[in-house]
C-alpha positions in Angstrom: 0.0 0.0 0.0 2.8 2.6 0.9 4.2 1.5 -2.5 1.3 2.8 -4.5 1.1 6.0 -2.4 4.9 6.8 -3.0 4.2 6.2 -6.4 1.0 8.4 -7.0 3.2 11.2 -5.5 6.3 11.0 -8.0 4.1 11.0 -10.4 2.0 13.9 -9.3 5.1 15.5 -8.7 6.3 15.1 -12.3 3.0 16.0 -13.7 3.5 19.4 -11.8 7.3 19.8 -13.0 6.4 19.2 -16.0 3.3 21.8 -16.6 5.8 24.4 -15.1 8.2 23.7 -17.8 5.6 24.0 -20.5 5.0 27.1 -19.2 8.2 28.3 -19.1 9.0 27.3 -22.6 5.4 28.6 -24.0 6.6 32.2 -22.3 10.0 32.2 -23.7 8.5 31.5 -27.2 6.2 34.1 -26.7 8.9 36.6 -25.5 11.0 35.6 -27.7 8.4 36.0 -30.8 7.8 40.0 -29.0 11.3 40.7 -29.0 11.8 40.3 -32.5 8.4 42.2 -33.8 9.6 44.9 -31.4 13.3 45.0 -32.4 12.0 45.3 -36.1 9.7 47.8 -35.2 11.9 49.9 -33.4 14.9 49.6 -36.1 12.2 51.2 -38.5 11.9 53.9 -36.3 15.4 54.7 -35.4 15.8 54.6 -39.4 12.7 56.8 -39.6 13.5 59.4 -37.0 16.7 59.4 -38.5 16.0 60.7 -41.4 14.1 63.8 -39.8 17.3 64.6 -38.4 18.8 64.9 -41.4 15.9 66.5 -43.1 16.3 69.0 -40.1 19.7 69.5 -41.1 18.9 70.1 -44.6 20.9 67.0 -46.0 20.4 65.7 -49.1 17.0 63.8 -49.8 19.0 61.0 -51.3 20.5 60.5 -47.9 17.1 60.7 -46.0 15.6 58.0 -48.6 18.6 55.4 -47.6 17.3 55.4 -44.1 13.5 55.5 -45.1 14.2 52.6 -47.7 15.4 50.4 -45.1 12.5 51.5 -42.5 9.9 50.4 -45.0 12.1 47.0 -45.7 11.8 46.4 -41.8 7.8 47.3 -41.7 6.2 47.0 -45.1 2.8 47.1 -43.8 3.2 50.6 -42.1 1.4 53.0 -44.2 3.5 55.8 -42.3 7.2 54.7 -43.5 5.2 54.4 -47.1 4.1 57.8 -47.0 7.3 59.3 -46.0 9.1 57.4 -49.0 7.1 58.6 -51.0 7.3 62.5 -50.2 11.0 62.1 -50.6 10.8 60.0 -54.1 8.3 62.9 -54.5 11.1 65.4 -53.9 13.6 64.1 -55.7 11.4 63.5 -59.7 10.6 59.6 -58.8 7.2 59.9 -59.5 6.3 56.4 -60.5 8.1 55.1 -57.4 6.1 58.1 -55.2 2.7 56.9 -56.6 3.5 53.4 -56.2 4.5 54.0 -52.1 0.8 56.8 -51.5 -1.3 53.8 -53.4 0.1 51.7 -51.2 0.0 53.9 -47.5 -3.7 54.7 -48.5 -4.3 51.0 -48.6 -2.3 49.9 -45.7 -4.4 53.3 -43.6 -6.3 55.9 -45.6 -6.5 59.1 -44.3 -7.3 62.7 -45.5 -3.8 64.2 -45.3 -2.1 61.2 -47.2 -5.2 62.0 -49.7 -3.9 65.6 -49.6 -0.4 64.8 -50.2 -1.1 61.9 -53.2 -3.5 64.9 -54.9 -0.2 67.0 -55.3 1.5 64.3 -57.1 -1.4 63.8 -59.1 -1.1 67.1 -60.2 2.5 67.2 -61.1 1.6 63.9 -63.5 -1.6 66.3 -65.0 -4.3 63.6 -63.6 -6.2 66.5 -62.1 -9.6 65.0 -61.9 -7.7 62.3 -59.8 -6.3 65.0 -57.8 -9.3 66.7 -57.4 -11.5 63.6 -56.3 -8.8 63.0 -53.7 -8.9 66.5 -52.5 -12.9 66.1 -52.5 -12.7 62.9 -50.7 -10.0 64.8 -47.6 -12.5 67.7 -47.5 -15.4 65.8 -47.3 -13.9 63.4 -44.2 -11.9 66.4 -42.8 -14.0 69.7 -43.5 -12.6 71.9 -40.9 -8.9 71.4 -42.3 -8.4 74.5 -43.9 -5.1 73.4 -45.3 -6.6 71.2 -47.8 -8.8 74.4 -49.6 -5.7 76.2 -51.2 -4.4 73.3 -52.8 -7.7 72.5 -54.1 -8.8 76.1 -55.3 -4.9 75.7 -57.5 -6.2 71.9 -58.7 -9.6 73.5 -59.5 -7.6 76.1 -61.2 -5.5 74.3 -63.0 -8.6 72.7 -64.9 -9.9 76.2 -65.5 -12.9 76.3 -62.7 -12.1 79.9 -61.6 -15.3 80.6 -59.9 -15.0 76.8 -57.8 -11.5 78.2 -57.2 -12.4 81.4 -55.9 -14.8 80.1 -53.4 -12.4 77.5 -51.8 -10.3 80.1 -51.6 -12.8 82.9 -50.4 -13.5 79.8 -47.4 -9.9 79.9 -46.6 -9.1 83.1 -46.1 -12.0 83.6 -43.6 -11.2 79.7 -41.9 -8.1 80.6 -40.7 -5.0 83.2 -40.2 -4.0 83.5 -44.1 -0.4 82.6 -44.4 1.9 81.1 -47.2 -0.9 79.1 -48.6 -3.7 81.1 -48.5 -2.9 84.1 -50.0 -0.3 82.4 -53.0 -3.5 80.6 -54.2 -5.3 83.9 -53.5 -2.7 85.2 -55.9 -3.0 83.0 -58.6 -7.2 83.1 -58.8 -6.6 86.8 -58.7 -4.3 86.2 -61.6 -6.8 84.0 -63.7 -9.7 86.5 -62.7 -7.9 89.5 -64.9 -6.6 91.2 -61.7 -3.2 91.0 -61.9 -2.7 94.3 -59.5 -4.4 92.9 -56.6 -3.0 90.0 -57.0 0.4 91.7 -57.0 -0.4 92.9 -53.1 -0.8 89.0 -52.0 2.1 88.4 -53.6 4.5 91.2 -52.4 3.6 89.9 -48.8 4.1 86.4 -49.8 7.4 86.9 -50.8 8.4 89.5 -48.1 7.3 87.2 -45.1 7.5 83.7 -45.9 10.0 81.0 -47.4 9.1 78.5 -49.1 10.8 74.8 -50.4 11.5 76.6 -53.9 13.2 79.1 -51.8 11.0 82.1 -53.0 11.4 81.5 -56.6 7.2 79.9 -57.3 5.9 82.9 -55.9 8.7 85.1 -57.8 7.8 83.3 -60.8 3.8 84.2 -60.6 4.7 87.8 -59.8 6.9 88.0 -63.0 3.3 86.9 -64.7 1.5 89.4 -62.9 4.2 92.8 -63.8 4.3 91.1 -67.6 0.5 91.3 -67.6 0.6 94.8 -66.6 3.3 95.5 -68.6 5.6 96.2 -65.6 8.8 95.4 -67.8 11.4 96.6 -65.3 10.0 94.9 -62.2 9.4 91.6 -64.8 13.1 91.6 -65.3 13.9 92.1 -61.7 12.5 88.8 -60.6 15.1 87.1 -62.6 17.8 87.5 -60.3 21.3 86.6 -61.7 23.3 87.5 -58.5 21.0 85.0 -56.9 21.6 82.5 -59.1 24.7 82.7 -59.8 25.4 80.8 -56.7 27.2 77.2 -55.8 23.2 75.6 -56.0 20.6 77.6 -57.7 19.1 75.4 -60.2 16.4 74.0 -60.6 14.9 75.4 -57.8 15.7 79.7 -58.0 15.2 79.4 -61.9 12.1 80.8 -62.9 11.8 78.7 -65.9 11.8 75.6 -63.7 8.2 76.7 -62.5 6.7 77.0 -65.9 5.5 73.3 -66.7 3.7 71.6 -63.5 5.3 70.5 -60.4 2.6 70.0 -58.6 -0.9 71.6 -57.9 0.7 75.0 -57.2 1.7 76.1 -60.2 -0.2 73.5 -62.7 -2.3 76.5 -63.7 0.6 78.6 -65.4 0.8 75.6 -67.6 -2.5 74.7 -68.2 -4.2 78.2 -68.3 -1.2 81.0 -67.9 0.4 80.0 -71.5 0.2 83.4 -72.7 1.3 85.6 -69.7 4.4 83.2 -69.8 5.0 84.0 -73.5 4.8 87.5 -72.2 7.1 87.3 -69.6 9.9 85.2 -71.4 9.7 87.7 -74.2 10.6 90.5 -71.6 13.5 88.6 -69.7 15.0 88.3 -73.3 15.2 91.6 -74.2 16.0 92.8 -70.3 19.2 94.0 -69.1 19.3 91.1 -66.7 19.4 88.5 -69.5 23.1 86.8 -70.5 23.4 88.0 -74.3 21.1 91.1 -74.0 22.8 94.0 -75.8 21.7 96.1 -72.4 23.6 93.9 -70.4 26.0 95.5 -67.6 29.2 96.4 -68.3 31.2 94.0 -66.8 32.9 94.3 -63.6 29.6 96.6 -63.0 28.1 95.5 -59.5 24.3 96.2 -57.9 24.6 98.1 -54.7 25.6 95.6 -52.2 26.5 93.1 -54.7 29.7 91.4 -55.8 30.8 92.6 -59.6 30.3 89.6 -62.3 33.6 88.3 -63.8 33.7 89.4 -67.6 31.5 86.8 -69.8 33.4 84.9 -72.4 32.6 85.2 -76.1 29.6 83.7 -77.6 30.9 79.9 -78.4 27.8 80.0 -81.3 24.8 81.8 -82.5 22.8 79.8 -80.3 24.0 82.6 -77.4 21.8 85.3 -78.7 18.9 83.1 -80.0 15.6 84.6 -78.3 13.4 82.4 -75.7 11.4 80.2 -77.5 7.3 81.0 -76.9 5.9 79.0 -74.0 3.9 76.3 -76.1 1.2 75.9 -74.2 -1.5 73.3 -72.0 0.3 69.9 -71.5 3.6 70.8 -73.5 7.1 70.3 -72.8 8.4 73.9 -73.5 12.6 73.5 -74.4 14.0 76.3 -73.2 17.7 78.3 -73.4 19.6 77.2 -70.5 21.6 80.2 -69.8 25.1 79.5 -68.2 24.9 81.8 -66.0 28.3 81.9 -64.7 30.1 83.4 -68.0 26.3 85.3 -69.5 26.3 83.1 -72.1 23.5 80.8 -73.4 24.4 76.9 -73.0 22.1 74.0 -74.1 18.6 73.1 -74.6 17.3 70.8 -72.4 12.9 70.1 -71.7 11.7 71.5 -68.5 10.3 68.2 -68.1 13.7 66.3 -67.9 14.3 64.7 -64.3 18.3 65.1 -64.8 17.5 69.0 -65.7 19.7 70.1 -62.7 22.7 67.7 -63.0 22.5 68.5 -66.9 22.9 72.0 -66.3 25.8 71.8 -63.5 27.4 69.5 -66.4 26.8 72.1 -68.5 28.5 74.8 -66.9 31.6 73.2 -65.7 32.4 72.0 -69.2 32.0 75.9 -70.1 34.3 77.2 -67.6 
């Protein structure tokens, strides 16, 4: 009898010893299995916050994209490291790849501001009805973010709906403190509305209080079109500042020209509607004093007030140096344009605005001139 009992208690004993075990294993699995969906997780964030550093920084998008690459490689279903790929393919002229990542982050986690952000890519590729039914679809879910009206009054514009344009506007001026966005779209419906004066005074401010990712030169650009509309040939000329440009970086981005075919919904309209005020205004900048080959150019070694003097330009290499602007061709054209080399005042090489290696092109292009 004391035989059985010992016996029933080993083996309740090792029943208990073993459950314990099974425990502990089942835990450590478990653990285990946490650990590594967290360590992935939080390697795509380090990689993400990372690259807001170096935003923050202002280093090259190329470098931010390694970092977001490999976020997005870590987590492929976060519609967040999506998104911020594709603002940075976005950036840089990879516009396939940026549509590819927004299609993806709204299906992964729609949401009205990643509706907002795909609508300005949309634009840049000239689907505006697709831009405008995403912009419809961020308003309608998010009505009381006034951010979204501007860009929609410029994709409305773009397709020539002035009035539509003018009331999303109108509601965004009196939604919110008016800042960058409000009063550039202001601008441009004031434009398209046959009041290039008033639309002047939005502008003026614009440029005076606020900076901007093109660095002041798209809201330069639409107050050149708004002194060539009112044939304000001196101030045109002035917003095509050489000085300025005639810096270590200032292409694409200070070059006026670079805003003449669509970027995005900002400045679609010029393009799409604006065709002849930027026949207008290239027509002025080539007879202006502040044009490399114009026979009013300054005499070299001649300096603006506060301004260093421009080393003497170097004779004309062909006839191509004096050869007018070309007229802006129009709706859904790729205008080729003179590339001036700015550095010596002489014309270079034509290139299409529409080019994605426009600015290495021209860089190329000057060095082999100097």
């Amino acid at each position: 009898m004391w035989i059985q009992k010992i016996a029933a208690l080993f083996s309740r004993r090792h029943q208990t010893s073993s459950a314990r075990r099974s425990g502990r294993c089942v835990a450590l699995v478990v653990a285990c299995l946490a650990t590594s969906c967290d360590t992935a997780g939080d390697q795509a964030r380090r990689e993400d916050l990372e690259a807001l550093k170096l935003s923050g920084i202002g280093r090259p998008a190329e470098e931010q994209l390694e970092h977001v690459d490999r976020a997005v490689r870590l987590m492929p279903t976060s519609a967040h490291y999506r998104e911020h790929r594709a603002n940075l393919l976005f950036s840089l002229g990879r516009l396939p790849e940026a549509r590819a990542d927004y299609e993806r982050a709204v299906e992964l986690g729609d949401r009205p501001y990643l509706r907002f952000e795909r609508a300005n890519l949309l634009c840049a590729q000239g689907e505006y009805d697709a831009a405008l039914a995403d912009l419809d679809h961020a308003i309608a879910t998010q009505p009381e973010n006034t951010q979204f009206y501007p860009r929609r009054a410029l994709a409305r514009l773009a397709m020539g709906r002035v009035a539509e344009a003018r009331a999303d506007v109108d509601h965004a001026m009196a939604s919110s403190r008016p800042g960058f966005d409000e009063k550039y779209a202001r601008a441009a419906v004031l434009l398209m509305e046959g009041k290039p004066a008033e639309a002047l005074i939005d502008l003026d401010y614009v440029v005076a209080h606020f900076s901007d990712s093109s660095g002041g030169a798209l809201p330069r650009t639409l107050r050149l079109l708004a002194h060539s509309a009112l044939d304000q040939r001196d101030l045109a000329a002035a917003e095509f500042d050489r000085w300025r440009l005639d810096g270590e970086v200032h292409w694409p981005y200070l070059g006026y020209r670079y805003w003449l075919v669509p970027r995005g919904c900002a400045n679609a309209f010029i393009a799409t509607q604006a065709g002849d005020l930027a026949s207008r205004a290239q027509s002025i900048l080539a007879a202006s004093q502040f044009m490399p080959g114009s026979s009013k150019a300054p005499v070299s070694g001649a300096a603006a007030p506060g301004r260093p003097a421009l080393p003497k330009p170097p004779a004309p290499a062909s006839s191509a140096a004096s050869s007018p602007l070309p007229p802006f061709s129009g709706a859904g054209a790729e205008p080729v344009i003179l590339l001036d080399y700015l550095r010596g005042g002489e014309s270079a090489v034509r290139f299409s605005l529409n080019s994605k290696d426009l600015s290495e092109a021209a860089l190329e292009a000057i060095e082999r001139r100097k």
